[in-house]
C-alpha positions in Angstrom: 225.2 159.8 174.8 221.6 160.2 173.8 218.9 159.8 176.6 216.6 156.7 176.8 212.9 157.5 176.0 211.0 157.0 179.4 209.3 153.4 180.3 205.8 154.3 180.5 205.6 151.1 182.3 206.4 152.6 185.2 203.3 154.9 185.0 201.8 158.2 183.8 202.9 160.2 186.8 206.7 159.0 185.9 205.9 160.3 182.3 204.7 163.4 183.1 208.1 163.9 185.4 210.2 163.1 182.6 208.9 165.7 180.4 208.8 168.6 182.8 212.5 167.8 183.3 213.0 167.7 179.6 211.1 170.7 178.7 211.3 172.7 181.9 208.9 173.0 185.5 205.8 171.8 183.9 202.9 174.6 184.0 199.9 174.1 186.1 197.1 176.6 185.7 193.3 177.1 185.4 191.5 177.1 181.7 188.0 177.1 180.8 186.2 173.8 180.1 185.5 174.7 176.6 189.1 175.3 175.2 190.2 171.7 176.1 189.5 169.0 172.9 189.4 165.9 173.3 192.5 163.7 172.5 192.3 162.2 169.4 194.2 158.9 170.4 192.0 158.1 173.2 191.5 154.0 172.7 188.4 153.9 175.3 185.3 154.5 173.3 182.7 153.9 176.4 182.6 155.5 179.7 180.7 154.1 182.7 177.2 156.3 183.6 177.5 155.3 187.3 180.9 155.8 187.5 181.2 159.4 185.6 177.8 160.3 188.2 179.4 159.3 191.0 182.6 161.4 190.2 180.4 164.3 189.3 179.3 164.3 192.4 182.6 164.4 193.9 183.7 167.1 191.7 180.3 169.3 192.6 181.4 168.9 196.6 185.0 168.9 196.1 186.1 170.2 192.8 188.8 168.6 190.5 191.2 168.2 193.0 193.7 166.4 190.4 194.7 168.4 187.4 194.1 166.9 183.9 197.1 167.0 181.5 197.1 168.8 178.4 199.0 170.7 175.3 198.7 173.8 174.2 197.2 173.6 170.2 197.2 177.1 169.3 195.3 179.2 171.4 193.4 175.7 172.8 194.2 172.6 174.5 194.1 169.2 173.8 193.5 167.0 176.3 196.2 164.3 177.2 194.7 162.5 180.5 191.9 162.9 182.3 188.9 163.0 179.7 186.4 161.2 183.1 187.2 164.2 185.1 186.6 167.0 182.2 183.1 165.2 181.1 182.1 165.0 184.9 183.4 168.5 185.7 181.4 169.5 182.7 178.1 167.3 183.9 179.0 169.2 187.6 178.7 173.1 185.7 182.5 173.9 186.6 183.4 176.5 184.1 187.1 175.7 184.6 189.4 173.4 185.5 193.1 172.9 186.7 195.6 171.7 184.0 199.0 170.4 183.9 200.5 172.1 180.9 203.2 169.4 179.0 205.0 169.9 175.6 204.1 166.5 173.9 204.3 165.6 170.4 201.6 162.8 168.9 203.3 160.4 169.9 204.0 160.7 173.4 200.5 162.1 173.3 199.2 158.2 172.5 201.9 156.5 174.9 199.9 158.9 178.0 196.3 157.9 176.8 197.3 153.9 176.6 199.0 154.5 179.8 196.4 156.2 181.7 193.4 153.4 180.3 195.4 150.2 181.0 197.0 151.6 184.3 194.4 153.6 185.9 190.9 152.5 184.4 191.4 149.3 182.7 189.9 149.5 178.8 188.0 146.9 177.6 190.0 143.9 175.8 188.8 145.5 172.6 189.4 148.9 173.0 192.6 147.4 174.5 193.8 146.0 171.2 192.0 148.4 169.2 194.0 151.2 171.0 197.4 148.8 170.9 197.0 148.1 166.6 196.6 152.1 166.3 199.8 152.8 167.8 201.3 150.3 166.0 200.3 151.1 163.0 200.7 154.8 163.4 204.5 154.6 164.6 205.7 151.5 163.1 206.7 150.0 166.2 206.8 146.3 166.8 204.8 144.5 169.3 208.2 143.6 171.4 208.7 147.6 171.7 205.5 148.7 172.7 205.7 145.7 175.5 208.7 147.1 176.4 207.7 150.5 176.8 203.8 149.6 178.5 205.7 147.3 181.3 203.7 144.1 179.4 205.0 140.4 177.4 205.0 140.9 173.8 202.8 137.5 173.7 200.6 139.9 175.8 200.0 142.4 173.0 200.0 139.5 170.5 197.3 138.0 172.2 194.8 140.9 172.9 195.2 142.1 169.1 194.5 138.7 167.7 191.3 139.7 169.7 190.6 142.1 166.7 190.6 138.9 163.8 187.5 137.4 165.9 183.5 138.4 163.6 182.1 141.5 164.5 179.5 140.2 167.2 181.8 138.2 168.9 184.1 141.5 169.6 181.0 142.7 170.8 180.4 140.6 173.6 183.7 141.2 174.5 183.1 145.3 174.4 179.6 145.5 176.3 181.1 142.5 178.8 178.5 139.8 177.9 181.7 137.4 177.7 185.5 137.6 179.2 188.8 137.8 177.6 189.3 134.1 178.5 186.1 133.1 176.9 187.4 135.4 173.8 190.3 133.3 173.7 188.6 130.2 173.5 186.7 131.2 170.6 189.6 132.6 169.0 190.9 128.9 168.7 187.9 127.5 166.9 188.5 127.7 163.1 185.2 128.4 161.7 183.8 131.9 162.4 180.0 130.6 162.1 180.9 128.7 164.4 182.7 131.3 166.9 179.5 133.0 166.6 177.4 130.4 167.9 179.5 129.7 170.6 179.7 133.3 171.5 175.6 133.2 171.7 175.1 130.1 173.5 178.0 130.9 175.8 175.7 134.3 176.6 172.4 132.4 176.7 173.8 129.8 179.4 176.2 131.8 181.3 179.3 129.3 180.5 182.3 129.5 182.4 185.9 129.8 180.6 186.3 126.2 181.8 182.9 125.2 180.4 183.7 126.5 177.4 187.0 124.9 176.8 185.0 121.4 177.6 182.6 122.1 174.8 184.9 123.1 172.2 186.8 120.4 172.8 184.1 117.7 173.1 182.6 118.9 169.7 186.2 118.7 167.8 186.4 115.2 169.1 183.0 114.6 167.7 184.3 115.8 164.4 187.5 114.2 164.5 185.5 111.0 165.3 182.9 111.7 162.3 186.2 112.4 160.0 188.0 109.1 160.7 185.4 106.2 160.2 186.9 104.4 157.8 184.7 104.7 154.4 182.8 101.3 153.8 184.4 98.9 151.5 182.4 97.8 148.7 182.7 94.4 147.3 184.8 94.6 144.3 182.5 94.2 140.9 183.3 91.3 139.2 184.2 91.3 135.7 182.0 89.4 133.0 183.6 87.5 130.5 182.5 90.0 128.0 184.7 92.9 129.8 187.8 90.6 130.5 187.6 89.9 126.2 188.0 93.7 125.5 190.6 94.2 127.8 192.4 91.6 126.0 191.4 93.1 122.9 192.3 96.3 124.2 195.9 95.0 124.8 196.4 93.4 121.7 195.8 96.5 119.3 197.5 99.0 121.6 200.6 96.8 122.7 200.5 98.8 125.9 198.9 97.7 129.7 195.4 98.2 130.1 192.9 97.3 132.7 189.1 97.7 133.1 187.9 98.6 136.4 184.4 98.1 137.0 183.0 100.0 140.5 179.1 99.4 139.4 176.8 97.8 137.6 177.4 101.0 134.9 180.6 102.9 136.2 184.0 101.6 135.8 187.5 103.1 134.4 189.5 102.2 131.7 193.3 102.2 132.4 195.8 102.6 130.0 199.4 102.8 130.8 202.5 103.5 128.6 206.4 103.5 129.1 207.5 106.0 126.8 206.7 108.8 124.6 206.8 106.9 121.6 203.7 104.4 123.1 202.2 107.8 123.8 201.6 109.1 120.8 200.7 105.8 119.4 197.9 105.4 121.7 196.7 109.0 121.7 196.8 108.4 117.7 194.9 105.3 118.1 192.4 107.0 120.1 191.9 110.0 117.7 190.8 107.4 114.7 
C-alpha cells in the first residue's frame, strides 16, 4: 500500500520528521556560511530590518541555537528553512552555522518554504498568493490540494490569489502594509480598476477602516445605480404635417407594403417599411434601386 505524502499542515517540524524516517536519521552538522544558497522557492521577498537586528543580536550573544535545514547540491547547500537566521548569522560575522541535512526534491523543497512563511513568520498577502500561484503552477496541483496539504479552505487560497488580478499599486499597498487584506478584498469587488486605484489612495490618505470602506463602495454604487435608472425624459411626440401623412400614403400606394413615417424632430425622423415575404422584398429593394 503506498504511503501518504505528509500534511504539511501539521507543520515544518512534522515535515522534517517524516523525511528523516523516509530517508534515514537526518544529518545535523556545522557548514560554512558561504556554501549555503539561497532557496530558490522562497515566496517572502522582504525581510524586517528590526526584526533581522534584533535576531542578530541574539545570534552574536547566543549563536544559532536552532539549525537551519538544507540539501546538499553538489559540494553546496541549498538552503530549505531558515534564510532570517543565515542573513543575521552572516550580519553577526559567524563563519558557520549548524544545519539539518534532508534529502528533498523541488518540490518538497517549496512545500517547507510555504510552510515555514505562513506558519512561523506570516508572508505578506502578496507574497502569500504570489508564493501559492508558483506552486501551483509549477506542480500542477489544484487549489483544493494545496489546501489540503497547507492545513487551509480551498476558498482560502482562492481568495488570497485573486489578490494577484488587483493593478499593480494596489498590490502594493498590500506588500509595504499601507492597506489590509480586508481592505484588499474590498477593492477586489469594485469592477473598474481606475477606480480600485483611487480607492486604494484615498483609503491610504484617510486611514479608512475595512468597514469604512465597505460603506463607501457601497454608497457610490447606489449613487450609480441611482444615476443609471432615472427614467430618460419623454419627449412629446412630433406631430406629422399634412404634407408627411400624403407621402406615406403615397409611399403605400406604389409599394403595396406597410409603411410609416416617424418624425423625432423638426429634421430627424425614420422611414418604416415592412414586408411579409420574400417576394415584397425584392420588390421593394427593386423599387428602391430605380
Amino acid at each position: 500500500m503506498e504511503a501518504t505524502k505528509p500534511r504539511l499542515g501539521r507543520g515544518l517540524n512534522a515535515l522534517m520528521g517524516d523525511a528523516a524516517n523516509s530517508d534515514g536519521a537526518a544529518n545535523t552538522t556545522h557548514v560554512a556560511v558561504g556554501s549555503i544558497q539561497n532557496n530558490p522557492y522562497q515566496p517572502r521577498k522582504r525581510f524586517d530590518d528590526d526584526e533581522l537586528a534584533g535576531l542578530k543580536e541574539s545570534i552574536r550573544i547566543h549563536g544559532v541555537l536552532q539549525p537551519v535545514v538544507v540539501r546538499q547540491v553538489g559540494d553546496r547547500y541549498q538552503l530549505i528553512a531558515g534564510e532570517r537566521r543565515v542573513r543575521a548569522a552572516t550580519a553577526a560575522g559567524l563563519e558557520e552555522v549548524p544545519v539539518h541535512v534532508v534529502a528533498f526534491d523541488d518540490q518538497q523543497v517549496f512545500e517547507a518554504a510555504l510552510v515555514e512563511n505562513i506558519q512561523r513568520s506570516d508572508l505578506n498577502p502578496i507574497e502569500k498568493a504570489q508564493g501559492f500561484k508558483d506552486y501551483l503552477d509549477r506542480f500542477g496541483l489544484t487549489q483544493e490540494q494545496l489546501g489540503a496539504k497547507l492545513g487551509l479552505d480551498r476558498t482560502t487560497i482562492s481568495n488570497l490569489i485573486g489578490l494577484l488580478n488587483l493593478p499593480t499599486e494596489v498590490q502594493d499597498a498590500v506588500r509595504f502594509g499601507q492597506i489590509s487584506l480586508g481592505h484588499a478584498k474590498v477593492l477586489k469587488g469594485v469592477p473598474e480598476v481606475d477606480r480600485q486605484v483611487a480607492l486604494c489612495k484615498e483609503t491610504i490618505l484617510k486611514n479608512y477602516s475595512v468597514h469604512a470602506l465597505e460603506l463607501l463602495v457601497k454608497q457610490q454604487k447606489l449613487e450609480t445605480t441611482s444615476v443609471e435608472a432615472e427614467p430618460t425624459p419623454k419627449r412629446e411626440p412630433v406631430e406629422k404635417t399634412a404634407h408627411v401623412k400624403g407621402i406615406e400614403d403615397d409611399l403605400r400606394q406604389r409599394l403595396a407594403v406597410r409603411v410609416e413615417i416617424k418624425v423625432k424632430a423638426k429634421d430627424r425622423g425614420q422611414i418604416l417599411i415592412g414586408f411579409d415575404s420574400n417576394d415584397d422584398f425584392e420588390r421593394i429593394v427593386d423599387a428602391l434601386k430605380k
